[in-house]
C-alpha positions as CSV (number, residue, x, y, z in Angstrom):
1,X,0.0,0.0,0.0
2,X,3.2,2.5,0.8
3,X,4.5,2.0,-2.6
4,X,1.1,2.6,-4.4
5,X,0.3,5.7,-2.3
6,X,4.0,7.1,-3.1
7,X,3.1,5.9,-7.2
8,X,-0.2,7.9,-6.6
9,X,2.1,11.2,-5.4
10,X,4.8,10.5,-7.8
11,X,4.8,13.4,-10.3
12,X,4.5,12.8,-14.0
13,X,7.3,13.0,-16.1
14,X,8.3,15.8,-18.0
15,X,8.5,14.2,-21.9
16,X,4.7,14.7,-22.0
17,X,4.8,18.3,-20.8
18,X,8.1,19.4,-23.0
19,X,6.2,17.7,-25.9
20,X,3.1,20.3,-25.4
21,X,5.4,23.2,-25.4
22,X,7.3,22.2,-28.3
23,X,4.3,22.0,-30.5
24,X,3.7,24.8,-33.5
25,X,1.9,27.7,-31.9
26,X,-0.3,27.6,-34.8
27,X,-3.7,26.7,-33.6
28,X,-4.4,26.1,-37.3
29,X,-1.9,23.4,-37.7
30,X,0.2,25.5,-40.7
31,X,3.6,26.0,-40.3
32,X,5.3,29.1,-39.3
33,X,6.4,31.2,-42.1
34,X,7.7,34.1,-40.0
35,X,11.3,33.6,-40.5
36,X,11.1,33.2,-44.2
37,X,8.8,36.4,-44.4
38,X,11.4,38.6,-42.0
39,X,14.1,37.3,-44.4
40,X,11.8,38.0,-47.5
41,X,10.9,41.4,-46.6
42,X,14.2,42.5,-45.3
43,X,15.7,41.4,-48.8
44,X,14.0,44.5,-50.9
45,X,11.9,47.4,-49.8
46,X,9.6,47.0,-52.0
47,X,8.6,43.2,-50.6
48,X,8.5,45.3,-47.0
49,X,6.0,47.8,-48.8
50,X,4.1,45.1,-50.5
51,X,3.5,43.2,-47.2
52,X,3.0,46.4,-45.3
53,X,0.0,47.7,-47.9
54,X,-1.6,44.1,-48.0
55,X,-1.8,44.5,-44.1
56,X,-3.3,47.8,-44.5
57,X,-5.9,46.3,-46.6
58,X,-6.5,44.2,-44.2
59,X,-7.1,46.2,-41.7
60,X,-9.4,48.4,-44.0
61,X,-11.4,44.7,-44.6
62,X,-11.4,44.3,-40.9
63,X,-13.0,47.6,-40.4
64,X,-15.6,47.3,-43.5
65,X,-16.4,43.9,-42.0
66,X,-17.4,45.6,-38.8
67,X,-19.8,48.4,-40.4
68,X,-21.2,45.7,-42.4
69,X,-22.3,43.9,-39.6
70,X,-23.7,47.0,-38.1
71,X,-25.4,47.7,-41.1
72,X,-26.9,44.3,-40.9
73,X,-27.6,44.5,-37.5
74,X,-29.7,47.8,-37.7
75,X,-31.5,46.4,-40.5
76,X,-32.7,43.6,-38.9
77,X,-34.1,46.4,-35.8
78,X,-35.6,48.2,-38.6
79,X,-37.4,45.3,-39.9
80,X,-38.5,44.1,-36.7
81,X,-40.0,47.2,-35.8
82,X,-41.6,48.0,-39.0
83,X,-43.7,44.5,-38.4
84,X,-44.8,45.4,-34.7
85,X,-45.6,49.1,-36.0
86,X,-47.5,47.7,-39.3
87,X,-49.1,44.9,-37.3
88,X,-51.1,47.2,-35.2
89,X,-53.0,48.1,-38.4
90,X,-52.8,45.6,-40.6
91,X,-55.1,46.4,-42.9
92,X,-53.7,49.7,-43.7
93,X,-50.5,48.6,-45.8
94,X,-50.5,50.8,-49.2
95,X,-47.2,53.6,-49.3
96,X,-48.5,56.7,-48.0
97,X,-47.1,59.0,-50.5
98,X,-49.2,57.2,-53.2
99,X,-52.2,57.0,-51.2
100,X,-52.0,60.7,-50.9
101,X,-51.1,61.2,-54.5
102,X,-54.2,59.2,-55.2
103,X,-56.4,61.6,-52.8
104,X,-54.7,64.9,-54.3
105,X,-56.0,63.6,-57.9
106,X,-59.1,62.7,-56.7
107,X,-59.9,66.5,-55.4
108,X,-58.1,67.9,-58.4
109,X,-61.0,65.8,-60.6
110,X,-63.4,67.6,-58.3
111,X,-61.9,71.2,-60.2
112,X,-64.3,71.1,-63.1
113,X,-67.6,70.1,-61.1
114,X,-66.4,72.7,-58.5
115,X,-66.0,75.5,-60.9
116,X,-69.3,75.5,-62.2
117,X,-70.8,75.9,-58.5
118,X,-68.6,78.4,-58.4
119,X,-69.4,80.2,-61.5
120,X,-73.5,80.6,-60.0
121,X,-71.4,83.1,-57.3
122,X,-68.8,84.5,-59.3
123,X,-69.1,87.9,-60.9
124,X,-65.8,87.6,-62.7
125,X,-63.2,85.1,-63.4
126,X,-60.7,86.0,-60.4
127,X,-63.5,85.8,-58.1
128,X,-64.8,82.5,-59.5
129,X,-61.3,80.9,-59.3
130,X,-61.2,81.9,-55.5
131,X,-65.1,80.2,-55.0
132,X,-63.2,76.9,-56.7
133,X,-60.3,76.7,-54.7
134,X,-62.2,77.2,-51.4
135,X,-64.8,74.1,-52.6
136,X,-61.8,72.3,-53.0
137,X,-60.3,73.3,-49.8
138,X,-63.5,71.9,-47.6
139,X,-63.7,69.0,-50.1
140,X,-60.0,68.5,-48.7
141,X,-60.5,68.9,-45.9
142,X,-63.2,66.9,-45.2
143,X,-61.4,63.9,-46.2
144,X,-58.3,64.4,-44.2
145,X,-60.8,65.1,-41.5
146,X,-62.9,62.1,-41.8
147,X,-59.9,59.5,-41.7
148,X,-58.6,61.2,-38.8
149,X,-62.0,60.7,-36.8
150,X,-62.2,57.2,-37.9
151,X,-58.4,56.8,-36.9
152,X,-59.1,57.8,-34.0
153,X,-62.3,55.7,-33.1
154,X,-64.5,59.1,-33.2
155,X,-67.7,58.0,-34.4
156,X,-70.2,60.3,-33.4
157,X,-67.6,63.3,-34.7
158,X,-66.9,61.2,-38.0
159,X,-70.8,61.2,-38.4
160,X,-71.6,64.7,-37.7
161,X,-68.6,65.5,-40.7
162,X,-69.8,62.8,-43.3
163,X,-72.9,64.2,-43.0
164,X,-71.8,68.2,-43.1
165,X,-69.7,67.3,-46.4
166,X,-73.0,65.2,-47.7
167,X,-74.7,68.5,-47.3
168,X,-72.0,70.5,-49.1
169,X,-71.7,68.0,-51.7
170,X,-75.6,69.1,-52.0
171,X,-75.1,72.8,-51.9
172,X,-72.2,72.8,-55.0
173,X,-74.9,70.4,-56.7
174,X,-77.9,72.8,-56.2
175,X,-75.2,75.8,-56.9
176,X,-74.3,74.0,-60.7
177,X,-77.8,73.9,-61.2
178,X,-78.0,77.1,-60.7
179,X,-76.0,77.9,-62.9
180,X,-76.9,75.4,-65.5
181,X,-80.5,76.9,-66.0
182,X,-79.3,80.4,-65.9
183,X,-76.7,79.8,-69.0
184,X,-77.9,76.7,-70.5
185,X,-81.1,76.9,-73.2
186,X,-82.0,72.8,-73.1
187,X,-84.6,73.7,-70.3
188,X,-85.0,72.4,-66.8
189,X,-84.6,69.0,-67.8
190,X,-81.5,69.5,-69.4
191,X,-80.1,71.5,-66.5
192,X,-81.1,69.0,-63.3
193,X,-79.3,65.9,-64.9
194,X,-75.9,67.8,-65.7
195,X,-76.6,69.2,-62.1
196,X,-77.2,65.4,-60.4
197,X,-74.3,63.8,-62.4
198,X,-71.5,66.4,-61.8
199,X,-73.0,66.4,-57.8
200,X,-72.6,62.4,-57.9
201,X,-69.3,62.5,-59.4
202,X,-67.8,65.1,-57.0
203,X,-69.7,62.8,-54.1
204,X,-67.6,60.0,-55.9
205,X,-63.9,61.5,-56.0
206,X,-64.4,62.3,-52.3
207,X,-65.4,59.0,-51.2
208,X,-62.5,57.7,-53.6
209,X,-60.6,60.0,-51.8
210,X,-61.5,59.3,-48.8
211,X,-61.1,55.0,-49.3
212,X,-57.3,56.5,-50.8
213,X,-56.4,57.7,-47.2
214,X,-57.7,55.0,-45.4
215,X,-55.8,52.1,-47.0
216,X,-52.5,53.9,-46.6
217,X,-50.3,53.4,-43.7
218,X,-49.8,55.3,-41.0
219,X,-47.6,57.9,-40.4
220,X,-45.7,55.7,-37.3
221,X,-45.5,52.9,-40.1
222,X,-44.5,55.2,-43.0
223,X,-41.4,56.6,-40.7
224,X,-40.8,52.8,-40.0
225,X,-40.9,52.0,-43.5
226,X,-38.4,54.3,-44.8
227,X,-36.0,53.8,-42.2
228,X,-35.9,50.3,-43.0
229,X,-35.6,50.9,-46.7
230,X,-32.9,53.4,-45.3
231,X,-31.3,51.0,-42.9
232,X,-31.4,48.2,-46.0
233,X,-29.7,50.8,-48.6
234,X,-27.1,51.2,-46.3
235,X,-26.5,47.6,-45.4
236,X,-26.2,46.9,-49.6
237,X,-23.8,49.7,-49.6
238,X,-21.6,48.2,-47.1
239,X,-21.7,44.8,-48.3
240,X,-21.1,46.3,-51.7
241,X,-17.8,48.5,-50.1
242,X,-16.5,45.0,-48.0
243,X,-16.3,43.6,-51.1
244,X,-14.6,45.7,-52.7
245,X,-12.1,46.0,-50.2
246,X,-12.0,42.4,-50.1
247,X,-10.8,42.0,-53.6
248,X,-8.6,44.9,-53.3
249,X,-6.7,42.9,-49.9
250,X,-6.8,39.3,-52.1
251,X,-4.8,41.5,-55.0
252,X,-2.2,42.3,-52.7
253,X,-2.2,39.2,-51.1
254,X,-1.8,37.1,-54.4
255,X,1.0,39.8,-55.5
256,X,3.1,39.2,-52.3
257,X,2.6,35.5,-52.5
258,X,3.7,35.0,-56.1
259,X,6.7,37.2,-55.1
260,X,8.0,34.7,-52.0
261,X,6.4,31.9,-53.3
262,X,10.4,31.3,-54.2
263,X,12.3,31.9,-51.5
264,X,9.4,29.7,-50.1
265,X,10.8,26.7,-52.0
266,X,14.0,27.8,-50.8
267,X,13.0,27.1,-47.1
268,X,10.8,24.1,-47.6
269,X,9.9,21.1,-49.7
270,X,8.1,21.5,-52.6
271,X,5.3,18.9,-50.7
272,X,5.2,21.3,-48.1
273,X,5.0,24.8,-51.0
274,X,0.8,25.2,-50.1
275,X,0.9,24.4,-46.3
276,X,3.6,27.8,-46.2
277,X,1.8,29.6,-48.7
278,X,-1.4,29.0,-46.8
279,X,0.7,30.1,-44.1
280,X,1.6,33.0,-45.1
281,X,-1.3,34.1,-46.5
282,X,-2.9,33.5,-43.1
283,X,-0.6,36.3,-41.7
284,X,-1.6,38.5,-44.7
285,X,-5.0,38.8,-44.2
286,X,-4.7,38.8,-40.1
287,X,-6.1,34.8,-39.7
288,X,-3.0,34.0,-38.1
């Protein structure tokens, strides 16, 4: 029992432990080209400058690498919250922009319609044009008005305005009848259809207008939106720029390695040529 105990206590011997420490330093496994390369750059100038400008570049990929995953990263945050902003209103997923285009042309179809209510108060053409643009203005404005009430879950104040526009959607239709009979000569007849059809178009383009503004996003979404269109821009730029720099690094690289690649054979069997060049270019571009 005495000589198993002292066995037990009995330190190991040192071959395993000098073996460790004698191993490459490599994690990868590839030999170590660093004396060749000292020799090889200390040789010519220009070899130093070569392998000086290809470590540059590498640092330059190393950085572009960086804002590229930034770039990424944010993207992904912008998409993320785009969804949760969008999925609070789904249903409201057209670009706002268009949407408001679309609404704009809708009250600009209203012009015609408009002017000829506004030609039964207008004494001259100035004063006509100003009639038109304020019918347009509370045309406008009535739509803007009614999606924000129903935005904002205001029913009895979305009412009260629907019907207030229905009523001045009347007015310009009893005004262009007005006017109809006073310069028209086809008779009342004549004058109470071109009357009801303009009034039924303009009650059209509003409600047009109005359906324009309630299928397009919401402002919270639209800033969403274009951050993420932002956000992906920006990450396609930086991929685009890493690549560039990448190809810019693997010319150097290639140049330096077809430039040692002979005092390379010099050092090392030619069964051993890749393992050193892999070697080396794993110092070049910092995987080392």
């Amino acid at each position: 029992m005495t000589e198993t105990a002292a066995d037990a206590t009995r330190p190991e011997p040192q071959s395993s432990i000098t073996a460790l420490h004698s191993e490459p330093p490599q994690a990868s496994g590839l030999p170590d080209a660093t004396e060749v390369v000292r020799n090889f750059n200390a040789s010519n100038k220009a070899h130093q400058d070569l392998w000086s400008r290809t470590r540059h570049a590498t640092d330059i990929v190393n950085h572009a690498a960086d804002e590229a995953g930034q770039a990424e990263a944010a993207t992904v945050e912008a998409e993320i919250s785009h969804r949760a902003i969008q999925a609070e209103h789904p249903e409201r997923r057209a670009p706002r922009p268009r949407q408001l285009l679309l609404a704009g042309v809708t009250i600009a179809l209203d012009g015609l319609a408009c002017n000829f209510a506004a030609q039964a108060l207008g004494d001259d053409q100035r004063t006509t044009l100003v009639w038109t643009a304020l019918f347009l203005a509370v045309l406008a404005g009535g739509e803007l008005a009614l999606d924000a009430y129903r935005e904002r879950r205001q029913r009895t104040a979305w009412r009260l305005l629907a019907g207030g526009l229905g009523a001045f959607v009347a007015m310009l239709g009893i005004l262009r009848y007005s006017f109809l009979i006073t310069v028209g000569t086809e008779g009342y007849v004549a004058a109470l259809a071109g009357a009801t059809l303009f009034t039924a178009a303009t009650a059209s383009f509003v409600v047009l207008g109005y359906r324009a503004l309630r299928a397009a996003e919401t402002v919270p979404a639209w800033k969403a939106r274009r951050r993420k269109l932002a956000c992906d821009r920006e990450s396609r730029a930086a991929r685009e720029r890493l690549n560039m720099r990448t190809a810019e690094r693997d010319r150097l690289a290639d140049a330096y390695l077809s430039e040692i690649r002979a005092a390379l054979l010099r050092a090392c069997p030619a069964s051993e040529l890749p393992a050193m060049e892999q070697a080396v270019r794993a110092h070049l571009v910092g995987q080392a």
